[in-house]
N, C-alpha and C positions, 0 to 999 in steps of 0.2 A: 409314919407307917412302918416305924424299924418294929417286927415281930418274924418270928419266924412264917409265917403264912404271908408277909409281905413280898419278907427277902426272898421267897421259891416264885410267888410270883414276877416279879423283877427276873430271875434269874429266867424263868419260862421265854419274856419279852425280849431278854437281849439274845437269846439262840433264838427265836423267832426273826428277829431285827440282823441276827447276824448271817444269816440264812436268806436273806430278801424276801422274807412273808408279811411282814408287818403292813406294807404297803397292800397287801389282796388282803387284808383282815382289819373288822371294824369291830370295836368289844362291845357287845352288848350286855343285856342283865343287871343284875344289882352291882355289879362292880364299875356302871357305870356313874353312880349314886355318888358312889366316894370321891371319883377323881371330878363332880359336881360342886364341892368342898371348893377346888380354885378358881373354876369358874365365876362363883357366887362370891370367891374371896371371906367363907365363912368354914371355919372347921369347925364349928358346932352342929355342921347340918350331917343328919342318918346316922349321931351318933352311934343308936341302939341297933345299925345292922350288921348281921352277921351273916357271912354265907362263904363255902366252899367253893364253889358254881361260877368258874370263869369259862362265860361264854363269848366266842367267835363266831361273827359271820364272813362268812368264804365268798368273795366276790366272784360274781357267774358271769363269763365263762372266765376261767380261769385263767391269767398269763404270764404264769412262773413258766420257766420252759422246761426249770433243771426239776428232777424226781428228786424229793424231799423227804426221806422216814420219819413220818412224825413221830410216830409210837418209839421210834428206837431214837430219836434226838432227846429223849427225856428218860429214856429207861433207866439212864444209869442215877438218875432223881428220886428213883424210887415210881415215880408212874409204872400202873398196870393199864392190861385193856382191861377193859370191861362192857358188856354190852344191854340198853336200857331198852324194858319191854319188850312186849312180842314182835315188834318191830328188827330189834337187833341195829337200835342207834348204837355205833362206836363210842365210848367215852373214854379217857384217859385218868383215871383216880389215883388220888396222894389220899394220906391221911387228914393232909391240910387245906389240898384244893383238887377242884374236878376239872378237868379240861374237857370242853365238848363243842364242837365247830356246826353250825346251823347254813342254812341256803335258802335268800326267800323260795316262797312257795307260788308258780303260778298256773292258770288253769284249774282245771276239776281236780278235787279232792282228791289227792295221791300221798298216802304215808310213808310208803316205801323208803328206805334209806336213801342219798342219794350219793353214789359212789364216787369218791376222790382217786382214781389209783395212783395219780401223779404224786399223792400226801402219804397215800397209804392209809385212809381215812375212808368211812361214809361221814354222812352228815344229815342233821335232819331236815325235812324243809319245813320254814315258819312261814306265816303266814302277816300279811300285810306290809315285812321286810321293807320293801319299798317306799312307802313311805316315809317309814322312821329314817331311810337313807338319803334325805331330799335335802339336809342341809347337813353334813356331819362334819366335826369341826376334830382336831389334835388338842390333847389335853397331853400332861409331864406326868405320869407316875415314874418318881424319884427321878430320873435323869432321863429316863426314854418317853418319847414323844409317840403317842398311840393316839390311833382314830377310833373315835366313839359318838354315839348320836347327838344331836344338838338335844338340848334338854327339852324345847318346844317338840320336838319329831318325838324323843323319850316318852315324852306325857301322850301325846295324840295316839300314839302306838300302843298305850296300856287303856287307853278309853277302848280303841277299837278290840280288842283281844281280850278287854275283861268278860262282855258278855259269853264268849264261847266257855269260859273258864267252868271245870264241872263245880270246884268245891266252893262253898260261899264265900270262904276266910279267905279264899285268894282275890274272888272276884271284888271285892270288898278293899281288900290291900291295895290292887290295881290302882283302884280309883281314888283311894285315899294318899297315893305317892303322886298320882296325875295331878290331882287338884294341887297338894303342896308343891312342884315343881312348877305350875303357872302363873301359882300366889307369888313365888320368887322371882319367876321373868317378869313379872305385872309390876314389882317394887323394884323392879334392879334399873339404875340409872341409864347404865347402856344399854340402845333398842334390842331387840329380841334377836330380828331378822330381817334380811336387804326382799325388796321388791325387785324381783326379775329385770321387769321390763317386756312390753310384749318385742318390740322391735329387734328382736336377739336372734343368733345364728338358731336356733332351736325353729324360728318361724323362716327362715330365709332361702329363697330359689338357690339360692348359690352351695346350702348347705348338701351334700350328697344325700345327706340320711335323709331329709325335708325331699329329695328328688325320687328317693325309692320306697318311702315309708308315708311319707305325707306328716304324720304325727306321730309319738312314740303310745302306740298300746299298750294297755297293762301289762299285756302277758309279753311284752317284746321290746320293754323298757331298754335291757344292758345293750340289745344288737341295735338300737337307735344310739346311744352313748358309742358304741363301738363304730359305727357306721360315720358318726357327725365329725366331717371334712370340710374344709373349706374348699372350693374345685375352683374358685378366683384367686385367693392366694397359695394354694397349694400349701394350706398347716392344714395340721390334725385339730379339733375342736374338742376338751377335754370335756369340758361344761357349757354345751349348746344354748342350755336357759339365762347364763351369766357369760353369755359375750355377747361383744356387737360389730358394728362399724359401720362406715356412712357409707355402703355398699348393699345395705341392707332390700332388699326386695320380698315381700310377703309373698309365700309358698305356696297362693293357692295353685296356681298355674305354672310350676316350675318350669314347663318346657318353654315359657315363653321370655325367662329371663337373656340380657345380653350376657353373652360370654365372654367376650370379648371385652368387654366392662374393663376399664383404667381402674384398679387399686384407686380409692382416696384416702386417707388418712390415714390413724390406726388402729390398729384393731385394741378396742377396750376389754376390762371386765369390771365387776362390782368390787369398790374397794370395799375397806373397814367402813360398817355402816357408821354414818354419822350423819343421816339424812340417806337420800339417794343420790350417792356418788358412783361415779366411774374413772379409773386409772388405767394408762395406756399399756399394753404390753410391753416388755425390754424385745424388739426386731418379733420373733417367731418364738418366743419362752413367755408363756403366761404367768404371770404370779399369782401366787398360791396365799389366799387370804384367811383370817381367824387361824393362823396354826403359830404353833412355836418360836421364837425371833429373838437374836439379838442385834440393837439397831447398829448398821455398821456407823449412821451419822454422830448418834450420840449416846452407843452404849449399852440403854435400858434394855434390861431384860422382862418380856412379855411373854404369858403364853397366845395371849390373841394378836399378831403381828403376822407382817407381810412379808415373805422370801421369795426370790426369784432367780432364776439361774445366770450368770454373765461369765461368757468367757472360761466355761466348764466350773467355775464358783459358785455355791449360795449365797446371796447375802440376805442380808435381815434387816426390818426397818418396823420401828415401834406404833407408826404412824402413817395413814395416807400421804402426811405434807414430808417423811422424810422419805417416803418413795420419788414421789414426785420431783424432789431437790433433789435428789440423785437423778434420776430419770432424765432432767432436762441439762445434767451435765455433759450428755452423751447424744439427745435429740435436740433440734429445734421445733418449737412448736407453738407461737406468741401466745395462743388464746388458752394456751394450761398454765398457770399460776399454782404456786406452791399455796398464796393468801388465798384461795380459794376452800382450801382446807384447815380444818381444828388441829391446833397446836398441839404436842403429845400434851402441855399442861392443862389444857381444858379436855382433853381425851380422857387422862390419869387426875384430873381434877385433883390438881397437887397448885401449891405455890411456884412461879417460875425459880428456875437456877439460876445463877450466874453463870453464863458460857456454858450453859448447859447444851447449845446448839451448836457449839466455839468450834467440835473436834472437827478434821483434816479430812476433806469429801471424799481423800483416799480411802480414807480406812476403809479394811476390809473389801478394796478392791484390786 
C-alpha cells in the first residue's frame, strides 16, 4: 500500500490512534475491501478498487471524555470541510481521500445530521449499522491495528441497503461484492463465525441490563451493551452475547434469581473458533479475541489472535491452546486442558517446528 493516498491514510490512523479515537471508530466502506486482502491471505482480491471515501462509524453514545478537533487535527494535511447535500453532512476532503464519520440510524426516518460537539463533527446516520457491527474484528493497515466489519456482517449489510439504493449500478455493485465476499467465507478453511450460545450473560438474571431491559431492542441496542453488568460478580460485561458462566440463570423472571448466589467457576468467553470453544477469563480482564497478537509463548505473529490484559500488560497468544498454557500457569483448574484445543500448526495448517513451542512461559510477562 506504499502510494501517496496510502501513506495520508496511515498518517490520518495514527493521530486518530494517537488521540484515543480508534478504539470509538469502526471503518466502514470500500476501504474495508482492501484491508479484506489479509484476512483472506489474498492480495489479488478488489484489485480494480479505487476510492477516496474513508469512512467511520462513531460509536453511540460516545466515551471519549477529552474534546477532540477533528477538523483542525488534520488541517495542517491539507483537509478542508466541506459539506455533503441539503442535509449539511460534515466531510473532511484531500485531494486524495475524503474523510466522513457515519452513526447507526434508529427509529423513524430522521436525516438530519447528527451532532458531535465533543469531535467538532456532525455525522450521518446509516441505516441497519447494527447489524454489520454484530461481529467486528481488527485488521493491520501497515502497522495500526483498526476495527472494521467482519466480512460476513460486510456482505449482509450491502444485501440489506442495496434495495433502498436509488441508482441501479450501485444497487447492482452491492450485491455483486456481497455475493463475491460469501463465495470467499464459503471456500476459506477457517469457520466464518462462533455461535453465541444461548446460556450467556446477554440471557442471565444476574445481568443488570437482562434486570432493566429484559432484551436489547433495536432502537436500544448500545444502552443494553452499556447497561450489561454482572451484579453477582461485580465486572462490567463488555460482550453480553459472548460470555458466560455456571451462574448462569435465564432472565425471564429476574426478580426471582438468588443474590446471594456463591460465584462458581469462571467466567468464560468464545475463543478463536475452532469449533465451539470457550476460554476462561485472566481474574476480571476478558480477552479480546480475532484481533492483532503477537504470541508471548511462541512468537508468531497473527492478525487473528488472542490479547489479554495481566498485570497492567497486553499479552498476545497465536492460539486458544497458547492462551490457555498461559492461563493455567497462574489458575488452577483440572477439567481445562490445553490438549483440548488445535495446535497453532493445525490452526496455521503449516508443518510443525522444532521447539517451535520450546520459548520460556515468561516471555512477555
Amino acid at each position: 500500500m506504499q502510494n501517496p493516498q496510502s501513506e495520508l491514510c496511515c498518517e490520518v490512523l495514527r493521530r486518530l490512534q494517537a488521540h484515543g479515537m480508534l478504539n470509538h471508530l469502526t471503518l466502514i466502506g470500500s476501504w474495508c475491501l482492501l484491508l479484506y486482502r489479509q484476512y483472506f491471505e489474498r492480495d489479488e482480491l478488489f484489485s480494480g478498487l479505487r476510492t477516496r471515501d474513508m469512512d467511520f462509524l462513531v460509536t453511540i453514545p460516545l466515551a471519549i471524555r477529552q474534546k477532540i478537533d477533528v477538523p483542525a487535527l488534520f488541517k495542517d494535511l491539507g483537509f478542508l470541510i466541506d459539506y455533503k447535500g441539503t442535509e449539511g453532512y460534515m466531510q473532511l476532503i484531500h485531494p486524495e481521500v475524503m474523510l466522513e464519520f457515519l452513526v447507526p440510524q434508529h427509529g423513524r426516518e430522521d436525516n438530519r445530521p447528527y451532532d458531535l460537539p465533543q469531535l467538532g463533527l456532525n455525522a450521518q446516520p446509516l441505516r441497519y449499522m447494527d447489524v454489520a457491527l454484530m461481529k467486528p474484528i481488527a485488521l493491520k493497515f501497515e502497522d495500526i491495528a483498526v476495527g472494521v466489519l467482519h466480512p460476513a456482517c460486510f456482505a449482509f449489510h450491502k444485501l440489506l441497503v442495496a434495495p433502498r439504493r436509488k441508482e441501479e449500478f450501485k444497487r447492482k455493485r452491492d450485491v455483486e461484492i456481497a455475493v463475491e465476499l460469501l463465495a470467499l467465507l464459503l471456500n476459506r478453511k477457517k469457520p466464518i463465525m462462533p455461535n453465541g450460545g444461548p446460556d450467556c450473560c446477554g440471557n442471565c438474571s444476574h445481568n443488570r441490563a437482562v434486570q432493566e431491559m429484559a432484551h436489547p431492542h433495536p432502537e436500544q441496542r448500545e444502552l443494553f451493551w452499556k447497561l450489561s453488568f454482572c451484579t453477582l460478580r461485580d465486572v462490567a460485561v463488555p460482550n453480553p452475547f459472548w460470555t458466560y458462566c455456571r451462574n448462569f440463570v435465564y432472565g425471564k423472571r429476574p426478580e426471582e434469581r438468588n443474590p446471594q448466589e456463591i460465584p462458581r467457576g469462571w467466567i468464560t468467553a468464545s475463543g478463536l473458533y475452532e469449533g465451539y470453544v470457550r476460554i476462561p477469563w485472566n481474574d476480571k480482564n476478558e480477552p479480546a479475541v480475532s484481533v492483532p497478537a503477537t504470541c508471548c509463548i511462541c512468537g508468531r505473529v497473527t492478525p487473528e489472535g488472542i490479547t489479554v490484559m495481566h498485570n497492567g500488560e497486553q499479552l498476545g497468544f497465536c492460539t486458544n491452546r497458547h492462551y490457555v498454557r498461559w492461563w493455567k500457569t497462574l489458575h488452577r483448574y483440572n477439567k481445562l486442558r490445553e490438549c483440548m484445543f488445535e495446535t497453532p500448526e493445525q490452526r496455521y495448517q503449516e508443518k510443525p517446528q522444532v521447539n517451535s513451542d520450546a520459548r520460556t512461559m515468561g516471555a512477555g510477562m
